[in-house]
C-alpha positions in Angstrom: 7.5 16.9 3.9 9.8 16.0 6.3 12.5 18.9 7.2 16.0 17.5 8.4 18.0 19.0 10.4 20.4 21.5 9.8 24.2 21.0 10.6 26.9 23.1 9.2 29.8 21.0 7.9 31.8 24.4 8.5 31.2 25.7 12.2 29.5 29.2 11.9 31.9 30.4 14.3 34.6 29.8 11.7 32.2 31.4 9.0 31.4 34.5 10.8 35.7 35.4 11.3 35.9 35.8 7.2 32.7 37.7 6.4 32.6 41.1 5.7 31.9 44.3 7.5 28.2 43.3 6.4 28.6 39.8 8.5 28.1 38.8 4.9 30.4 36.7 2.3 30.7 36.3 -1.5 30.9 32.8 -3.2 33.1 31.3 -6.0 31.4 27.8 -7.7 33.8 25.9 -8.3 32.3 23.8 -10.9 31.9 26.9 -13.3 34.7 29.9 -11.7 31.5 32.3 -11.4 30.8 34.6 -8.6 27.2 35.4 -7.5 25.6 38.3 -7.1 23.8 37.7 -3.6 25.7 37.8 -0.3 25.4 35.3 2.1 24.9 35.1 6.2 26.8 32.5 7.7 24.2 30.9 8.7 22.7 30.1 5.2 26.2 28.7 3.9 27.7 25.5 4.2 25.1 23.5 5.7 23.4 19.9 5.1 20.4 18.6 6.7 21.2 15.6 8.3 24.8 15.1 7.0 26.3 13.6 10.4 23.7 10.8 10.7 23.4 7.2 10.7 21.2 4.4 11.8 22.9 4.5 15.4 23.7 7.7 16.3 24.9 11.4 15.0 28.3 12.6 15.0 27.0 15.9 14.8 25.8 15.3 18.6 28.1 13.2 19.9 32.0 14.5 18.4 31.8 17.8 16.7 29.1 19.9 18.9 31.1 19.1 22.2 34.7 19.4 20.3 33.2 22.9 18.8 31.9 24.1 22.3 35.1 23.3 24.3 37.3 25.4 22.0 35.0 28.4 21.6 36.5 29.6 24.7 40.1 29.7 22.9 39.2 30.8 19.7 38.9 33.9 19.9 42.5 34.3 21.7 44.5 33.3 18.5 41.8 34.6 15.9 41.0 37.7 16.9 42.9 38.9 19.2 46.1 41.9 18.3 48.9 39.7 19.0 47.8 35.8 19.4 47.2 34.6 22.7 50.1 31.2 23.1 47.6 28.6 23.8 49.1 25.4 26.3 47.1 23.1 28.4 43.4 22.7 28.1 43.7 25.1 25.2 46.1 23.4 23.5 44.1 20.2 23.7 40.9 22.1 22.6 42.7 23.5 19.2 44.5 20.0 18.8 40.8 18.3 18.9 39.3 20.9 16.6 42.0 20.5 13.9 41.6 16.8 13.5 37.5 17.3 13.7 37.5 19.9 11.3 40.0 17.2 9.2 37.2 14.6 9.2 34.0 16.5 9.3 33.7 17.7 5.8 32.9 15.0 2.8 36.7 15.4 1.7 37.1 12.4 4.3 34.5 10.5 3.5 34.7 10.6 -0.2 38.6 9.6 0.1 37.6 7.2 2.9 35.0 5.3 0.5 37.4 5.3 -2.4 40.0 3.6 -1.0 37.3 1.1 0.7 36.1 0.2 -2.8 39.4 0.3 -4.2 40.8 -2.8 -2.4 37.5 -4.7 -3.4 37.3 -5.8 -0.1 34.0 -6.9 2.8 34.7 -3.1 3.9 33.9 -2.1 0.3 30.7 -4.3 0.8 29.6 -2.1 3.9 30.7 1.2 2.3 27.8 0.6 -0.1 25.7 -1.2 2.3 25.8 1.1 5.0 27.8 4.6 3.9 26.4 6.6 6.5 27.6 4.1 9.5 31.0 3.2 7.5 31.2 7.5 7.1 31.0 8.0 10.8 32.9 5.2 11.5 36.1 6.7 9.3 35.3 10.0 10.8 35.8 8.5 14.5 38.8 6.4 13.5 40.8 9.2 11.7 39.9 11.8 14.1 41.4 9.6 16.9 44.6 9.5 14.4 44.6 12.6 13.6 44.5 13.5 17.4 47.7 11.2 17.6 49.8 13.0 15.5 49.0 16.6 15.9 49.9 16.5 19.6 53.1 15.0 18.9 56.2 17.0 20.3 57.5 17.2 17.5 54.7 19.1 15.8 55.2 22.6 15.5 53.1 25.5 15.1 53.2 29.0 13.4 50.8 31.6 12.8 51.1 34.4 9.9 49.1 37.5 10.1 48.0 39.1 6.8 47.5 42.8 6.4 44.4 44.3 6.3 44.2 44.5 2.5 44.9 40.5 2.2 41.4 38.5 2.9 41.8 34.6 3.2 39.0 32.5 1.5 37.1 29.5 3.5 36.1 27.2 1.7 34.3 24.0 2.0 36.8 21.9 3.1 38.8 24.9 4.8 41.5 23.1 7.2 43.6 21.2 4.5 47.3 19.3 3.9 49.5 19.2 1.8 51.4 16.2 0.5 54.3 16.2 2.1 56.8 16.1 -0.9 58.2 19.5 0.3 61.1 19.9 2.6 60.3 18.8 6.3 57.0 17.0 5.1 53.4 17.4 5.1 51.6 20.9 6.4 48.3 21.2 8.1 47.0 24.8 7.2 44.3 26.2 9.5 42.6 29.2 8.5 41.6 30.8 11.6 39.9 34.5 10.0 39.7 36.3 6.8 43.6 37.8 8.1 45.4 35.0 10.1 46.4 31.4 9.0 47.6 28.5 11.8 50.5 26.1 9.9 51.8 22.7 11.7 54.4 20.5 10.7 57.4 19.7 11.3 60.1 22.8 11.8 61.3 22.2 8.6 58.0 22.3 7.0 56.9 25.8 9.3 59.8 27.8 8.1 58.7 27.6 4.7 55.1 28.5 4.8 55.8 32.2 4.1 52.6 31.9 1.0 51.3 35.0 -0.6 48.0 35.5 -0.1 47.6 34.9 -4.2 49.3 31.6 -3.6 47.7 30.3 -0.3 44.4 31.1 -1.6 44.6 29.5 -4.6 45.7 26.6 -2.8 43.1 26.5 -0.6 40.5 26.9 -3.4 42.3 23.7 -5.1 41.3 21.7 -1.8 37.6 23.0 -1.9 34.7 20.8 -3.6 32.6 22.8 -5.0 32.3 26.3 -2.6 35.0 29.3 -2.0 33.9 32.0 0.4 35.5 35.7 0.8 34.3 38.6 2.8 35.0 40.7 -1.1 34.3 39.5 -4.4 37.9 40.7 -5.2 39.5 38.1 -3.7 37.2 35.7 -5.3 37.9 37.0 -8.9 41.5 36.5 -8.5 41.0 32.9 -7.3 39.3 32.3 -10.2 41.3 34.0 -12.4 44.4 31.4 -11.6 42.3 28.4 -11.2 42.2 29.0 -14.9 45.3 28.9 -15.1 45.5 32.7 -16.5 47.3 33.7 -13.7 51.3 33.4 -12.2 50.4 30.2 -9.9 50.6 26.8 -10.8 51.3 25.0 -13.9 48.6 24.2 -16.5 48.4 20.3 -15.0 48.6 21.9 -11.4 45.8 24.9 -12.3 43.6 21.9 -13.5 44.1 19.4 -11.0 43.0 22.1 -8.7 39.7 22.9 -10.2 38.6 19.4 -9.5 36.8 18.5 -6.2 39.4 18.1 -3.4 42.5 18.9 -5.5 41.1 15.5 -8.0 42.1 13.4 -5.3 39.6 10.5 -5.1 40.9 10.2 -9.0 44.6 10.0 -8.4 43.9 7.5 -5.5 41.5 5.3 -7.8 44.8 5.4 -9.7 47.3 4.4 -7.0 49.2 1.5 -8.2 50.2 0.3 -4.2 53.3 -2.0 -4.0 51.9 -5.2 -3.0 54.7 -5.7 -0.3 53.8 -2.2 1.6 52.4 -2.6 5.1 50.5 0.4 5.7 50.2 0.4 8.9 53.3 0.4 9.5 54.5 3.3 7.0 52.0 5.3 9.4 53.7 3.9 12.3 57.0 5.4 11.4 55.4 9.2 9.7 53.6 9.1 13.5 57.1 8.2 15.0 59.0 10.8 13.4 56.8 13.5 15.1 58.1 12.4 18.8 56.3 9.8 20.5 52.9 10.0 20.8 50.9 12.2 23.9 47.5 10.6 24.3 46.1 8.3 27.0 45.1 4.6 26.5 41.5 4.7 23.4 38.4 5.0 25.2 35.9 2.5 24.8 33.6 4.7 21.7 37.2 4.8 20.2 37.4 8.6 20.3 40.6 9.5 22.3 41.3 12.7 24.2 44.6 15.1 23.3 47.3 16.0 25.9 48.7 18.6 23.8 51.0 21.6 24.8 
């Protein structure tokens, strides 16, 4: 039998900042709110063989290994670090890049990607079920390159909170995660960088109210999960379960079970969107873009993949 090759949809450098003092974690299935028993090495968690390849290529190889590898150098100067280290220039653009890879790389995209592809009935929905690996990658390159566009934009702002020792963040499998935007100042891009320090952009509006306690942020992030939740303690975990269902103090009963569906139910709600038929949506994204500043990155490369200028 053929063995594939392993890739982590989750960088094990991200992994290894929210284990415990073992180097080990816990896990919370989502599908059932159980914890097991066995601890697990980052290197045996939130991996599948093969998952980055198509019939032309692997993004594995050619996006997320070199994004990864260039901003391994700044990592540790905002996760571990005391006080974090202000990160401008070639940093900046590193942590701009790994935001809007770790965005695409999990199958959150590609589900929601798929789902909208099928939804409009159109020859991309064709291909989608023709070719999904190709069509994946494809979304992946696309949305990364947009993703790129807007997190670099001057008006983007950045803020990192620091948990005490006592609060542990959970990874999950789809760790770096947004929110809708409904709340003041717009959407939020949350970044968990370790088990004690979170990264929130958005607009300044949208910064000044991320002040979550670890309860709530926790539970949120479980909500965006698809089927894994990680902590360094299984203490953490049982409190994330215990208000997924909805026998805690967060969420309401349609919140607390919208959350314990893959990816916050999203691919159902958008198989539900009832689009006006006037809207251009290309140009709605146009204007959310605009009102970040204009944008900071150079003419598209030929491959499509564009390269941040971010401060």
């Amino acid at each position: 039998m053929t063995v594939g090759h392993k890739q982590h949809v989750v960088p094990q450098m991200m992994i290894r900042r929210f284990a415990g003092e073992d180097g080990k974690l816990s896990e919370l299935q989502k599908s059932t709110l159980t914890i097991g028993k066995r601890r697990r090495a980052p290197k045996g968690v939130l991996f599948i063989d093969d998952f980055y390849a198509d019939n032309f290529g692997n993004f594995d190889d050619e996006l997320v290994t070199p994004v990864e590898q260039k901003f391994a150098r700044f990592y540790p100067l905002i996760a571990d670090e005391g006080k974090p280290v202000p990160l401008s220039g070639e940093g900046g653009a590193a942590l701009i890049d790994w935001i809007a890879a770790m965005l695409v790389r999990t199958r959150a995209h590609a589900v929601f990607s798929q789902t909208v592809a099928q939804k409009k009935g159109s020859v991309g929905g064709v291909l989608w079920q023709l070719f999904p690996s190709v069509m994946t990658n494809i979304a992946r390159i696309q949305w990364f390159s947009e993703c790129q566009d807007l997190l670099s934009r001057p008006k983007m702002r950045w803020k990192i909170k620091t948990f005490c020792d006592a609060d542990i963040v959970v990874l999950t499998d789809h760790p770096v995660c947004q929110t809708n935007g409904l709340g003041v100042g717009g959407q939020v891009t949350i970044v968990p960088l370790s088990k004690h320090r979170v990264l929130f952009g958005g607009q300044q509006e949208a910064v000044d109210r991320c002040n979550f306690r670890i309860e709530e942020l926790n539970t949120f992030l479980a909500g965006y999960a698809e089927c894994s939740v990680f902590a360094a303690d299984s203490a953490s975990l049982e409190i994330v379960s215990r208000n997924l269902r909805g026998e805690g103090l967060i969420g309401t009963p349609e919140w607390c079970a919208n959350a314990r569906r893959p990816f916050f139910g999203l691919s159902d709600r958008v198989k539900d969107w009832q689009l006006p038929a006037d809207l251009d949506t290309s140009q709605w994204w146009k204007q959310t873009k605009d009102s970040y500043g204009e944008t900071r990155l150079p003419k598209r490369r030929s491959n499509g993949v564009q390269k941040a200028n971010a401060e």
